[in-house]
RONUZA-734233 format. One record per residue (C-alpha): z negated, x negated, y negated. Coordinates in Angstrom, 2 decimals, decimal comma, m for minus. Last residue first. Layout:
REM residues N
<rec><pz>Z</pz><px>X</px><py>Y</py></rec>
...
This chain:
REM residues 349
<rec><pz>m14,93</pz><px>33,27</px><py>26,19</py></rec>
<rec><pz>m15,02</pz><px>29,55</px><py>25,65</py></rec>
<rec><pz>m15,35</pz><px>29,20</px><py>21,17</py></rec>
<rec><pz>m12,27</pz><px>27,46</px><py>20,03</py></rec>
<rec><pz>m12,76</pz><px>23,82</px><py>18,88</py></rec>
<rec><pz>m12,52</pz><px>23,76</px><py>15,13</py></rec>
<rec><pz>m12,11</pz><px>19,86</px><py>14,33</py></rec>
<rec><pz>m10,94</pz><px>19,15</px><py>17,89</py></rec>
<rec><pz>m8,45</pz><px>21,83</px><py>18,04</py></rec>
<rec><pz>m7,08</pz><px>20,95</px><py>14,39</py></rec>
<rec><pz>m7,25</pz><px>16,77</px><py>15,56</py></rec>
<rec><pz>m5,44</pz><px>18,24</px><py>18,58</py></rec>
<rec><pz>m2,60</pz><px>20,03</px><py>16,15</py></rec>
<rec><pz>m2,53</pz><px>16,61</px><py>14,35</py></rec>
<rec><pz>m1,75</pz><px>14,49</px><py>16,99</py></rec>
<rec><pz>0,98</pz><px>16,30</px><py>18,44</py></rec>
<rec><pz>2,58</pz><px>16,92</px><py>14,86</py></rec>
<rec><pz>2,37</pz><px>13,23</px><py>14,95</py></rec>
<rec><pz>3,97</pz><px>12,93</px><py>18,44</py></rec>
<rec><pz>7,08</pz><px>14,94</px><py>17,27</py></rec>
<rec><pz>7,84</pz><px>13,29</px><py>13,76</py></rec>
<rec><pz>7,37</pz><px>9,99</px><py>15,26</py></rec>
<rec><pz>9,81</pz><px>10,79</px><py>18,26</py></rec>
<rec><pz>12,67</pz><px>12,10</px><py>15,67</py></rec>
<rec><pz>12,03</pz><px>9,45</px><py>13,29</py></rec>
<rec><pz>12,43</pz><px>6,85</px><py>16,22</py></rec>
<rec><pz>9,39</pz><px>5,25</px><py>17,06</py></rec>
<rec><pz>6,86</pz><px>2,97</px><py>14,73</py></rec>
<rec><pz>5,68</pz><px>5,54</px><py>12,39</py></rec>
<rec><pz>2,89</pz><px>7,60</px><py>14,07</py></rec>
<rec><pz>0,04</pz><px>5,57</px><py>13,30</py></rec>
<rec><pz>m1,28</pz><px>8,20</px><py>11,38</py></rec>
<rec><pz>m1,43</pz><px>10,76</px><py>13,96</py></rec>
<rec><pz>m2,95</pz><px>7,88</px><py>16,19</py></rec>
<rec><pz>m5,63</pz><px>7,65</px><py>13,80</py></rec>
<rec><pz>m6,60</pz><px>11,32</px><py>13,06</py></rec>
<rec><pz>m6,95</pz><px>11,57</px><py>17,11</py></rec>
<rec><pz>m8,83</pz><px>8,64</px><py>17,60</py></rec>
<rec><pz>m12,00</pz><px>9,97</px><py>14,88</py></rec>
<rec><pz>m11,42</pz><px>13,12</px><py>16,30</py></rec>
<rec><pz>m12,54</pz><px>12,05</px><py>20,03</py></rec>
<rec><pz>m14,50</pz><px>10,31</px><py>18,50</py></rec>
<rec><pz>m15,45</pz><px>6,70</px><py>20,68</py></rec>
<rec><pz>m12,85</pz><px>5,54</px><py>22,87</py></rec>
<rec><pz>m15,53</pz><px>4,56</px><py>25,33</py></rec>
<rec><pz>m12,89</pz><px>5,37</px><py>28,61</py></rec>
<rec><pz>m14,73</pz><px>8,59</px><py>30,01</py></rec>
<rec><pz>m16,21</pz><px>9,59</px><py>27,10</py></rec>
<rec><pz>m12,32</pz><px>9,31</px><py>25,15</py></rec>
<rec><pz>m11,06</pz><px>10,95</px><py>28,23</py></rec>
<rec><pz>m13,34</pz><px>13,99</px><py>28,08</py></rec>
<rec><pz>m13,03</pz><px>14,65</px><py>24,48</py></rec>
<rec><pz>m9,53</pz><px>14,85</px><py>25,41</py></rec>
<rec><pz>m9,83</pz><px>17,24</px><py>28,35</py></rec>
<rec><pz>m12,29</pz><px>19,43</px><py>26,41</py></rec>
<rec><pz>m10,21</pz><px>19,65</px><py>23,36</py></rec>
<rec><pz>m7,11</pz><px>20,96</px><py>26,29</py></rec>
<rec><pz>m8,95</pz><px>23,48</px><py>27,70</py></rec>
<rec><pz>m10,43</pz><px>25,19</px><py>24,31</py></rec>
<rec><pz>m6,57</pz><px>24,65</px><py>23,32</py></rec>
<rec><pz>m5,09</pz><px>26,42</px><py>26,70</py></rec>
<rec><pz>m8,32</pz><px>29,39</px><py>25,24</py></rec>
<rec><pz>m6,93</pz><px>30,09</px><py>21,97</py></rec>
<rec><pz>m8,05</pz><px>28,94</px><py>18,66</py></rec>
<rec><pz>m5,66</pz><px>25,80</px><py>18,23</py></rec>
<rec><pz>m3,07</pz><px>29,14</px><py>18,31</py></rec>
<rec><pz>m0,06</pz><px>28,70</px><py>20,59</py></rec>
<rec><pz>2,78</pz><px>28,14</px><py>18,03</py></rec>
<rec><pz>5,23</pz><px>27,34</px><py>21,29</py></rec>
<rec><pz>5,70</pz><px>24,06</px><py>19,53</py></rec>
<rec><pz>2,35</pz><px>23,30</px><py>19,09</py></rec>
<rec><pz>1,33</pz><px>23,89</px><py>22,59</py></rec>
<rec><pz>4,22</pz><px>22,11</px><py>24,35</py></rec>
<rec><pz>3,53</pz><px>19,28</px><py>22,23</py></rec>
<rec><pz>m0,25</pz><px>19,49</px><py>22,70</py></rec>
<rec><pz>0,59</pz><px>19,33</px><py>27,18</py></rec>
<rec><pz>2,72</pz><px>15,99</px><py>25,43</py></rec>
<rec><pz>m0,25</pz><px>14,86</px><py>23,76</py></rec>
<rec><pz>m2,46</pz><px>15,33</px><py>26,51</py></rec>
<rec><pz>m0,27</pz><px>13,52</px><py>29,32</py></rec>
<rec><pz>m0,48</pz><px>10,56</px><py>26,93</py></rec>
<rec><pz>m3,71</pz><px>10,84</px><py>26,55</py></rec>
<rec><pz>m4,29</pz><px>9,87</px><py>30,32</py></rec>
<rec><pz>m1,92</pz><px>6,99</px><py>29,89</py></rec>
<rec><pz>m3,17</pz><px>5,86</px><py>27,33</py></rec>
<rec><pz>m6,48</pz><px>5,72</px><py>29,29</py></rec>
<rec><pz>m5,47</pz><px>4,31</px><py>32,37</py></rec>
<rec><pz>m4,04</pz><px>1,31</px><py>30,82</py></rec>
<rec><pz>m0,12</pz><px>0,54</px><py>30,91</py></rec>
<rec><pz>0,71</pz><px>1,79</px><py>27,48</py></rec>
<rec><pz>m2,03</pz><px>m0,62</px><py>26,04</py></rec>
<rec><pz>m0,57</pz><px>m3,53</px><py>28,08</py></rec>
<rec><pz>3,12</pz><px>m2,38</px><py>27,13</py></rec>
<rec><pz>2,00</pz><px>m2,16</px><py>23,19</py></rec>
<rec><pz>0,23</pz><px>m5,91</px><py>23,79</py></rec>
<rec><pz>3,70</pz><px>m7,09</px><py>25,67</py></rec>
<rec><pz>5,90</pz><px>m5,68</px><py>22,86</py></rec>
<rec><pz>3,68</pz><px>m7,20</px><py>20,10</py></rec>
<rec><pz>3,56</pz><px>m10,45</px><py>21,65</py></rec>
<rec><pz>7,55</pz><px>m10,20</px><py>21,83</py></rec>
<rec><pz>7,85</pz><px>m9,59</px><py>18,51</py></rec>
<rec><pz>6,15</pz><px>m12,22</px><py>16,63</py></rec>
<rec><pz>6,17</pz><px>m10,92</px><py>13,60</py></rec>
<rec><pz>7,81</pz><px>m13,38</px><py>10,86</py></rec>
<rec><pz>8,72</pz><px>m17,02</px><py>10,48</py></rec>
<rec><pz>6,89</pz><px>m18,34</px><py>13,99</py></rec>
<rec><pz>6,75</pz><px>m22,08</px><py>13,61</py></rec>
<rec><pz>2,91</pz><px>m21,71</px><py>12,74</py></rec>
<rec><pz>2,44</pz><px>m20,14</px><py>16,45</py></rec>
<rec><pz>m0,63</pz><px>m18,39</px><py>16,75</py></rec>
<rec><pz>m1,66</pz><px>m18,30</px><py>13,36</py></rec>
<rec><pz>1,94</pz><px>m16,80</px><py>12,58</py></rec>
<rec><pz>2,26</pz><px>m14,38</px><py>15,09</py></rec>
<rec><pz>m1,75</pz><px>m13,50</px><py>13,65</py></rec>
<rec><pz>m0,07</pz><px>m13,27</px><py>9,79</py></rec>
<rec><pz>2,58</pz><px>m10,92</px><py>11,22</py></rec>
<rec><pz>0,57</pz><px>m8,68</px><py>12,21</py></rec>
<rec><pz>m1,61</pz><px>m8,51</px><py>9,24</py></rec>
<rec><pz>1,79</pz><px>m8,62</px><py>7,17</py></rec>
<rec><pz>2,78</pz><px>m5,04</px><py>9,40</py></rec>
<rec><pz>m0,55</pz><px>m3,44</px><py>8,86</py></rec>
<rec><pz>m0,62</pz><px>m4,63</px><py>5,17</py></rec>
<rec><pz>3,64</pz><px>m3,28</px><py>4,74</py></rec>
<rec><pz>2,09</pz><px>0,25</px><py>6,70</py></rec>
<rec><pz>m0,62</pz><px>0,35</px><py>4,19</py></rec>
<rec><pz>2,21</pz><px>0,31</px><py>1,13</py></rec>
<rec><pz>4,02</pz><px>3,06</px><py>2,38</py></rec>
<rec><pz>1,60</pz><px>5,16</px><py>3,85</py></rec>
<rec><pz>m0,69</pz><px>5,50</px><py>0,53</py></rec>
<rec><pz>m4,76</pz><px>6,66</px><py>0,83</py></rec>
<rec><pz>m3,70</pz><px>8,29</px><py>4,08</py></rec>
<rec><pz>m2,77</pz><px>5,39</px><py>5,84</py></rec>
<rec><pz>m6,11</pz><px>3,67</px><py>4,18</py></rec>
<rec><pz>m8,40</pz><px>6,20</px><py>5,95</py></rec>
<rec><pz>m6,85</pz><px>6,37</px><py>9,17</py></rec>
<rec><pz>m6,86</pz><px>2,56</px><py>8,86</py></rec>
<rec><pz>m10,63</pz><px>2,61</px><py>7,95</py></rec>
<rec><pz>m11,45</pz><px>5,29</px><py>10,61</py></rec>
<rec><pz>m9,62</pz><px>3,81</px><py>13,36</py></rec>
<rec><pz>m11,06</pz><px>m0,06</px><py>12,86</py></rec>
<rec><pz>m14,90</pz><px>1,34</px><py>13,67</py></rec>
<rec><pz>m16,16</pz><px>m2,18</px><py>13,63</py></rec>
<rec><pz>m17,10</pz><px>m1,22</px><py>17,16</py></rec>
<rec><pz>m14,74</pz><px>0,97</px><py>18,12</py></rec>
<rec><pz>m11,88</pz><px>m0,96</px><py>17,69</py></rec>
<rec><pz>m13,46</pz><px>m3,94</px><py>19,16</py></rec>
<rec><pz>m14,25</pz><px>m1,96</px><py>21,96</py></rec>
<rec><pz>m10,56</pz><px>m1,10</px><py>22,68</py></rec>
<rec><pz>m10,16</pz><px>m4,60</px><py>22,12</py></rec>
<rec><pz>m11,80</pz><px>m5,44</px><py>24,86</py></rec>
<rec><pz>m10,23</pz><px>m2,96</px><py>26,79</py></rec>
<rec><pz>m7,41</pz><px>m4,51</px><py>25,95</py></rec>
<rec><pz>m8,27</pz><px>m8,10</px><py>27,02</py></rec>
<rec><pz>m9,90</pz><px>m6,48</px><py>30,27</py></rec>
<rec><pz>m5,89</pz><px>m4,88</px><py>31,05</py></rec>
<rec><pz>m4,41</pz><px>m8,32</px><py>30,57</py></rec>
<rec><pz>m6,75</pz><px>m10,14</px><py>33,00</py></rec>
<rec><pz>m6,25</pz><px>m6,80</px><py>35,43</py></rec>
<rec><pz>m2,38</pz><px>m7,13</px><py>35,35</py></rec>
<rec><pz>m0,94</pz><px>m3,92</px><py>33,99</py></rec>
<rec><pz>0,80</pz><px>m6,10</px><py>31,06</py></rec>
<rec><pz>1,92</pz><px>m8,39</px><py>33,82</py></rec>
<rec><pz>1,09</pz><px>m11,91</px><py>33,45</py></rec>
<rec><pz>3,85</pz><px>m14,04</px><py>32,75</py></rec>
<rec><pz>2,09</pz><px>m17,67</px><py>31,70</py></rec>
<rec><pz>3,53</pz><px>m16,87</px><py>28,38</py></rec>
<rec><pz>2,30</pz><px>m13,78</px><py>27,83</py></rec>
<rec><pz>m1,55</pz><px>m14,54</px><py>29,21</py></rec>
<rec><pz>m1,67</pz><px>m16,85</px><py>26,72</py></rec>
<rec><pz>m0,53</pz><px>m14,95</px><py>24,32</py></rec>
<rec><pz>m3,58</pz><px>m12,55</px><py>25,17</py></rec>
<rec><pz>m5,92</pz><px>m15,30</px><py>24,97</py></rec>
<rec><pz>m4,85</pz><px>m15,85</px><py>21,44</py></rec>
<rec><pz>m4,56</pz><px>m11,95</px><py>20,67</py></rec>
<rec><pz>m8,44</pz><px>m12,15</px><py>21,69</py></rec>
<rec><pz>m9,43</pz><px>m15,07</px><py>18,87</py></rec>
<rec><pz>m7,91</pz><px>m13,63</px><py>16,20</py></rec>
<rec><pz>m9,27</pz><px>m10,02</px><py>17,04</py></rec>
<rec><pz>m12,70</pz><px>m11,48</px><py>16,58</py></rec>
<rec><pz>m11,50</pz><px>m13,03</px><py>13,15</py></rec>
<rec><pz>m9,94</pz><px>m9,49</px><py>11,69</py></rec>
<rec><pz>m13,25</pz><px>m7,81</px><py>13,20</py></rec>
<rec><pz>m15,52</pz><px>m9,20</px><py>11,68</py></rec>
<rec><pz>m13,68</pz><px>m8,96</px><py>8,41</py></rec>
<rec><pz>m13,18</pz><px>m5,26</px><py>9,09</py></rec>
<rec><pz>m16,55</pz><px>m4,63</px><py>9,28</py></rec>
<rec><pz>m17,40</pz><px>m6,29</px><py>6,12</py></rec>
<rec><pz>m15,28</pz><px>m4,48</px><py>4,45</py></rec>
<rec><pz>m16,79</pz><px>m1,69</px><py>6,10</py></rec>
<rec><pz>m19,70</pz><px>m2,43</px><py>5,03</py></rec>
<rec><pz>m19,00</pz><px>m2,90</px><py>1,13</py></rec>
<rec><pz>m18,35</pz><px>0,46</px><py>1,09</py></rec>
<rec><pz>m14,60</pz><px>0,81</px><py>m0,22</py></rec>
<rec><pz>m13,94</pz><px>1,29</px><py>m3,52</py></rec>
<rec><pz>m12,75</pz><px>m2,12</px><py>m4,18</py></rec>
<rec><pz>m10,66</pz><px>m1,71</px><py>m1,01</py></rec>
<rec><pz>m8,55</pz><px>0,53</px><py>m3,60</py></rec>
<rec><pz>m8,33</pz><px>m2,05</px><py>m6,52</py></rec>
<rec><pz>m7,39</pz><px>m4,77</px><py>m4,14</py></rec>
<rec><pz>m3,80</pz><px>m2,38</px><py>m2,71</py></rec>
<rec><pz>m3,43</pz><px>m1,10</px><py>m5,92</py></rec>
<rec><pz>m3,33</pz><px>m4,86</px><py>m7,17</py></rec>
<rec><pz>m1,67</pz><px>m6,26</px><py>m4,09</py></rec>
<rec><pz>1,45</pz><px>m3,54</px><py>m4,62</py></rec>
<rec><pz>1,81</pz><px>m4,46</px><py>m7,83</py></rec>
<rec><pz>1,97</pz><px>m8,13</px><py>m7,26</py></rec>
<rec><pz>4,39</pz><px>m7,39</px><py>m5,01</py></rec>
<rec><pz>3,68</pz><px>m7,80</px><py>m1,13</py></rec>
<rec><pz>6,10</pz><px>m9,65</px><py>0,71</py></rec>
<rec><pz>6,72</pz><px>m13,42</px><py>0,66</py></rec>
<rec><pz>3,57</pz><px>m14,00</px><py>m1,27</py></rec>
<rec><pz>1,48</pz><px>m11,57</px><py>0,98</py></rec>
<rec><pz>2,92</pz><px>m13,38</px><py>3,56</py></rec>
<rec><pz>1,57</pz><px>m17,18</px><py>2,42</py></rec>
<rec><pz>m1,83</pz><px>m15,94</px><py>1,32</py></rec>
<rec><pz>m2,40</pz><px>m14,46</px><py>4,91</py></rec>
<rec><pz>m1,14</pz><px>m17,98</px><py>6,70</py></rec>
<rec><pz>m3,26</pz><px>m19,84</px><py>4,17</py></rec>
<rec><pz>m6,20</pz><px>m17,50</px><py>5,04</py></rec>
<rec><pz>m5,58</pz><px>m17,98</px><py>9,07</py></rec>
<rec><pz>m5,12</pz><px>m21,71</px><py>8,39</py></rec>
<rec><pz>m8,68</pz><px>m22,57</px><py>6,73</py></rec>
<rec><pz>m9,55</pz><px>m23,17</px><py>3,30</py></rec>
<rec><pz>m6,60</pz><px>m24,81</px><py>1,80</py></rec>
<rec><pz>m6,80</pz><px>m27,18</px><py>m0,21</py></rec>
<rec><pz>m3,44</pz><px>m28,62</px><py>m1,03</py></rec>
<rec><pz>m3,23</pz><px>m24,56</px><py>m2,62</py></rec>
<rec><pz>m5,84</pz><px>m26,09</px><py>m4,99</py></rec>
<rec><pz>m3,62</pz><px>m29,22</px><py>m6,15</py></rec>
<rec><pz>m0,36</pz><px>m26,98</px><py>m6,47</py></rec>
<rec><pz>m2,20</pz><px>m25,21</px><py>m8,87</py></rec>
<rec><pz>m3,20</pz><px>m28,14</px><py>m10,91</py></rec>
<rec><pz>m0,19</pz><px>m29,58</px><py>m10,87</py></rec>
<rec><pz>2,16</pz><px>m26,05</px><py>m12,05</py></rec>
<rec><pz>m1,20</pz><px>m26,26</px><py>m14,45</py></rec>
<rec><pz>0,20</pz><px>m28,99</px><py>m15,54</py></rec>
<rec><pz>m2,30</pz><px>m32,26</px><py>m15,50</py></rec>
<rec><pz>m3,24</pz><px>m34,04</px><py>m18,29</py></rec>
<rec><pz>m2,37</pz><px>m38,07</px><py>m18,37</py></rec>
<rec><pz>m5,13</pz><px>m40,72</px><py>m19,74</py></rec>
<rec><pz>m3,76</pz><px>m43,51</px><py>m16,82</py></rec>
<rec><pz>m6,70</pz><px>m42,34</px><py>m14,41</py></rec>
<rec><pz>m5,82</pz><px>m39,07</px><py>m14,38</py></rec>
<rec><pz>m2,05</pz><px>m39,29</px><py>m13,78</py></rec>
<rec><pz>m3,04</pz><px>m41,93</px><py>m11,10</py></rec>
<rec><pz>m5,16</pz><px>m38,83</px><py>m9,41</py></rec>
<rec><pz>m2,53</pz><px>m36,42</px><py>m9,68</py></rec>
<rec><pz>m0,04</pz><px>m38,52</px><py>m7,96</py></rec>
<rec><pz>m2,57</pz><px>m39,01</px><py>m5,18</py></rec>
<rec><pz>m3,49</pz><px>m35,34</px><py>m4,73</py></rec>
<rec><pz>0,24</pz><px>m34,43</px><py>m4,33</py></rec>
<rec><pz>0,80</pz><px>m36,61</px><py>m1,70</py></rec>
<rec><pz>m2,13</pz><px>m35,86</px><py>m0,19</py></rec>
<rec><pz>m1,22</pz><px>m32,22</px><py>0,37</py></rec>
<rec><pz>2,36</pz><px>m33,00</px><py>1,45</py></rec>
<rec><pz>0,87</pz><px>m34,97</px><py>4,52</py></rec>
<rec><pz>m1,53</pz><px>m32,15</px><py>5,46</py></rec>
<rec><pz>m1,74</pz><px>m31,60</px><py>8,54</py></rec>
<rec><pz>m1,22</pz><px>m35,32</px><py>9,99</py></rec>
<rec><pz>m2,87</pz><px>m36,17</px><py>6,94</py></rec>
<rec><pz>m6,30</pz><px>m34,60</px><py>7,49</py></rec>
<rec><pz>m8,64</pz><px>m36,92</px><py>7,05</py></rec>
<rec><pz>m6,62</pz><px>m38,79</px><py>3,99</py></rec>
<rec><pz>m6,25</pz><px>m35,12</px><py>2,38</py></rec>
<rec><pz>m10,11</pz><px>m35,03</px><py>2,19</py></rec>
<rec><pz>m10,33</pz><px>m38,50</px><py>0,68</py></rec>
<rec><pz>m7,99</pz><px>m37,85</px><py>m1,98</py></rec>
<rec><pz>m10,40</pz><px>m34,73</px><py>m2,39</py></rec>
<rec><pz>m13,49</pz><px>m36,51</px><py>m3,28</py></rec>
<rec><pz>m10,81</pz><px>m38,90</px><py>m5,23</py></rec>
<rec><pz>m10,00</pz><px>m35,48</px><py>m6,91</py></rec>
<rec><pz>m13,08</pz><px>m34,38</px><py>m8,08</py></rec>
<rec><pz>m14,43</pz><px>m38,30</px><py>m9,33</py></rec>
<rec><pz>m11,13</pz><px>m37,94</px><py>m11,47</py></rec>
<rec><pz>m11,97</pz><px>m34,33</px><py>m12,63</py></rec>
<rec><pz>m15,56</pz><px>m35,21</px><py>m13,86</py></rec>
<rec><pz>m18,22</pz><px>m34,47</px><py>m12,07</py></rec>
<rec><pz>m19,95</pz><px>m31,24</px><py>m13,60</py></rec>
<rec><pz>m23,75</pz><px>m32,51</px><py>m14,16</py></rec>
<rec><pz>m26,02</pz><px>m29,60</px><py>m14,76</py></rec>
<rec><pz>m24,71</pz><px>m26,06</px><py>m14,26</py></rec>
<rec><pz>m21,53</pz><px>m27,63</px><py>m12,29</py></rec>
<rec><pz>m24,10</pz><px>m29,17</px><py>m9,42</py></rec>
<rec><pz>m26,18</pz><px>m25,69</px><py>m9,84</py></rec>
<rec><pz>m23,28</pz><px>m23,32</px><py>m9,29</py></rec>
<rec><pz>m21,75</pz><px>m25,94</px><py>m6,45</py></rec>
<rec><pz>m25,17</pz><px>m25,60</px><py>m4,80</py></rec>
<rec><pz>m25,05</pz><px>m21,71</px><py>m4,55</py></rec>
<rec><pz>m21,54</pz><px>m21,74</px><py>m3,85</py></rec>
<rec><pz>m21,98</pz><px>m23,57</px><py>m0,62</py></rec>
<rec><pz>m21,11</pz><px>m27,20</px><py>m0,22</py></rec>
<rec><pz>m19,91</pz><px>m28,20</px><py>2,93</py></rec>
<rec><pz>m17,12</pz><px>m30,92</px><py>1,69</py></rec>
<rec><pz>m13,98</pz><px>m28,18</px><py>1,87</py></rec>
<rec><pz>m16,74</pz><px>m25,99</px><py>m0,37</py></rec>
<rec><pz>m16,86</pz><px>m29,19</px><py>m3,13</py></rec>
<rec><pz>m13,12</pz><px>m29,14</px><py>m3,36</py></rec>
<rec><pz>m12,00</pz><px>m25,29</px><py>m3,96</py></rec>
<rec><pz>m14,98</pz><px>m25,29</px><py>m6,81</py></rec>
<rec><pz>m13,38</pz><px>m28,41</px><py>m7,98</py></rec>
<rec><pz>m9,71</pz><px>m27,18</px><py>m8,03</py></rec>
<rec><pz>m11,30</pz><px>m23,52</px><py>m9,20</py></rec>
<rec><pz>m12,71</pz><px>m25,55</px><py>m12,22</py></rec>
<rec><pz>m9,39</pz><px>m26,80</px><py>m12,76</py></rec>
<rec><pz>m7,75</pz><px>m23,39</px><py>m13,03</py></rec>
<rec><pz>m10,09</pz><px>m22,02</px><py>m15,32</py></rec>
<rec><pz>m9,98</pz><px>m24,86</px><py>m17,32</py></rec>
<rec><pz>m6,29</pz><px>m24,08</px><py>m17,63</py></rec>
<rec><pz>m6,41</pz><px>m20,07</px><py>m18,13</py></rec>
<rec><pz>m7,77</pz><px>m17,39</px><py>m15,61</py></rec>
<rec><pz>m7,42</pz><px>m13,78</px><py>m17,62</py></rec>
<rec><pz>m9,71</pz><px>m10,85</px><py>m16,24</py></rec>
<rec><pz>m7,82</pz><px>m7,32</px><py>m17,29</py></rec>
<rec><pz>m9,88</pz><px>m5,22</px><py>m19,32</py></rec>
<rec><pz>m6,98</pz><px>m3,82</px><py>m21,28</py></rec>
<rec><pz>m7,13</pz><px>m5,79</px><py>m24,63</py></rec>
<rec><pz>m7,78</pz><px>m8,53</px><py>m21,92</py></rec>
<rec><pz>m11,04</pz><px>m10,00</px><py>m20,52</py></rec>
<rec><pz>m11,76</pz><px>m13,90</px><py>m20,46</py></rec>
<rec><pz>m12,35</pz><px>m15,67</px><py>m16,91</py></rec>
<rec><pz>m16,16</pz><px>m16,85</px><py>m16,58</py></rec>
<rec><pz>m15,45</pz><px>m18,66</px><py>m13,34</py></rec>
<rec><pz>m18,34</pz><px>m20,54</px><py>m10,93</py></rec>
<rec><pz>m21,30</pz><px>m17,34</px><py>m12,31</py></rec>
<rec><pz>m22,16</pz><px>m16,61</px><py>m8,82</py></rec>
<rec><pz>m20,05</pz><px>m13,20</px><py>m9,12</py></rec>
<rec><pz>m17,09</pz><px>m15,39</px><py>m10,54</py></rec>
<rec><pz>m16,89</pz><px>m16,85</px><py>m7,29</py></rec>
<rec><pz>m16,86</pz><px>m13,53</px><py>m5,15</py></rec>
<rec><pz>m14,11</pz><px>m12,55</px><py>m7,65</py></rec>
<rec><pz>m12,20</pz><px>m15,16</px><py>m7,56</py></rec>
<rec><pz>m12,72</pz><px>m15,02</px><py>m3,86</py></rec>
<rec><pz>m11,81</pz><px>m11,19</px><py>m3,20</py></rec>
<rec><pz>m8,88</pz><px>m11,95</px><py>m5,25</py></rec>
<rec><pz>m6,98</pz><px>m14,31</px><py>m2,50</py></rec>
<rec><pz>m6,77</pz><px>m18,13</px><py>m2,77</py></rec>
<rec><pz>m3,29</pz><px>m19,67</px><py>m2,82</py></rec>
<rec><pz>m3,84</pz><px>m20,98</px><py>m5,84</py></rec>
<rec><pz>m0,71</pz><px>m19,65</px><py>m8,01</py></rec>
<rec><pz>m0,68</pz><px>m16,37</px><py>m5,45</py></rec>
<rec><pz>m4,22</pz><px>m16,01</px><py>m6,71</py></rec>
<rec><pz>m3,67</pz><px>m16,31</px><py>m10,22</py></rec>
<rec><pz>m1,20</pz><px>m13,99</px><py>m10,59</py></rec>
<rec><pz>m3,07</pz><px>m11,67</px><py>m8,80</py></rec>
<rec><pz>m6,06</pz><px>m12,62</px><py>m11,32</py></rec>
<rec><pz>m3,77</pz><px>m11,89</px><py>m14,17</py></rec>
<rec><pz>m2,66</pz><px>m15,97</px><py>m15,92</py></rec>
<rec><pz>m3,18</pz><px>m17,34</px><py>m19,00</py></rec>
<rec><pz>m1,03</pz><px>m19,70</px><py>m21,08</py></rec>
């Protein structure tokens, strides 16, 4: 029995980044289909339990590749290494040694292991909670089609902004903490402490250039983008507060009503309704009230390190999807007619 590497990964609770990244230092040589597909059978599996093991001890993957290229322990030595692991961590991970003790006395009696055992053995160890959390949602809802289009397209991505948008996933982390924080000690949302956590991650945004990419992967396929947005936001709720089952909605609310109450949104706001009026009225994005209005935005954005002016406008057009159809369909065509004006500003006469 063999297993696709999506399959895989929701078997492991690893993601398909780190198969890959592990069969890039030569850990996994998985077998190709008929179709080119990577297959992950039972030794597969059990070298990713050892692979999964050493790293939880501070191993990198350049000293697993040579410990496995010489002398690979055998799987009993493997899992009293991790026996020991679970024992250090039982109040987390009571179910997890469990598991890793039967398996061992299997072992050591002459018993194989299922790979139902052996990939309940690697999800035991689990590389940190944000990934489990991740691993966990995309299980619950993301189909294995939908992860495989979803992998194959940040394939193509420049392995930069991948990067980017790791750095900025765990930065993010840590300032939606301090933002619950604030939350539940009843700050207001136009509180200064609040209002520096948002400008924060105003810079964030900016930074590790977050617009671009999501503008980018909205376009690439809106349905299944808006379910990664939404799991992402879920899987921080979740972080946060492991008893929370899905998006933490009232963290959400007070981060939209911080972002709402800052001096910037509020200054675009006043833009995108002056580009409603515009749009609907079918002034040209040529004419001289557009000329006034680019200049206005561009303005703002300087004013408040927004970054492109263009750069935010494609995003929030893209982002809208969260109001009433009516409301999205009205802001959106806001956005896009000052992305138009932006992209061709009229020439002042």
């Amino acid at each position: 029995m063999s297993f696709s590497a999506a399959e895989c990964a929701r078997l492991t609770g690893l993601t398909v980044r780190a198969l890959r990244v592990y069969e890039r230092y030569g850990l996994l040589k998985p077998v190709k289909s008929a179709k080119g597909w990577r297959l992950y059978g039972p030794e597969e599996l059990q070298r990713i339990n050892v692979i999964v093991t050493l790293k939880t001890f501070g191993m990198t993957l350049k000293q697993i590749r040579s410990l496995l290229a010489t002398t690979p322990p055998p799987l009993a030595h493997v899992l009293d290494l991790q026996l020991r692991v679970c024992r250090d961590r039982r109040d987390e991970a009571q179910h997890a040694f469990e598991l890793t003790q039967i398996a061992l006395e299997a072992v050591e009696s002459g018993q194989s292991l299922t790979l139902d055992e052996l990939c309940n053995l690697t999800r035991s160890m689990k590389m940190g909670n944000h990934q489990a959390v991740v691993r966990e949602l995309i299980n619950e809802r993301i189909t294995p089609d939908e992860e495989r289009a979803y992998m194959s397209w940040m394939a193509t991505r420049p392995l930069d902004e991948v990067k980017a948008m790791q750095e900025y996933g765990a930065a993010v982390h840590v300032l939606f903490h301090s933002l619950q924080e604030l939350r539940k000690n009843k700050v207001e949302p136009d509180a200064p402490e609040t209002q520096a956590l948002i400008n924060e991650w105003n810079a964030l945004a900016v930074r590790y250039r977050l617009r671009g990419f999501m503008t980018t992967l909205l376009e690439w396929n809106p349905a299944v983008a808006q379910k990664w947005l939404q799991l992402g936001e879920s899987a921080i709720s979740r972080s946060l507060a492991p008893q929370q089952a899905a998006r933490d909605e009232d963290l959400w609310a007070y981060f939209g009503a911080a972002q709402a109450a800052s001096p910037w949104h509020q200054a675009l706001e006043q833009a995108v309704n002056e580009a409603s009026r515009l749009a609907e009225s079918t002034m040209s994005p040529l004419s001289a009230p557009a000329l006034v209005l680019a200049n206005r935005i561009s303005k703002i954005c300087s004013d408040h390190s927004l970054g492109d002016p263009l750069v935010y406008a494609r995003w929030a057009a893209s982002m809208q999807f969260r109001k009433s159809p009516a409301e999205n369909t009205r802001r959106k065509a806001a956005w896009e007619y000052i992305s138009d004006i932006l992209q061709n500003p009229p020439k002042a006469s």
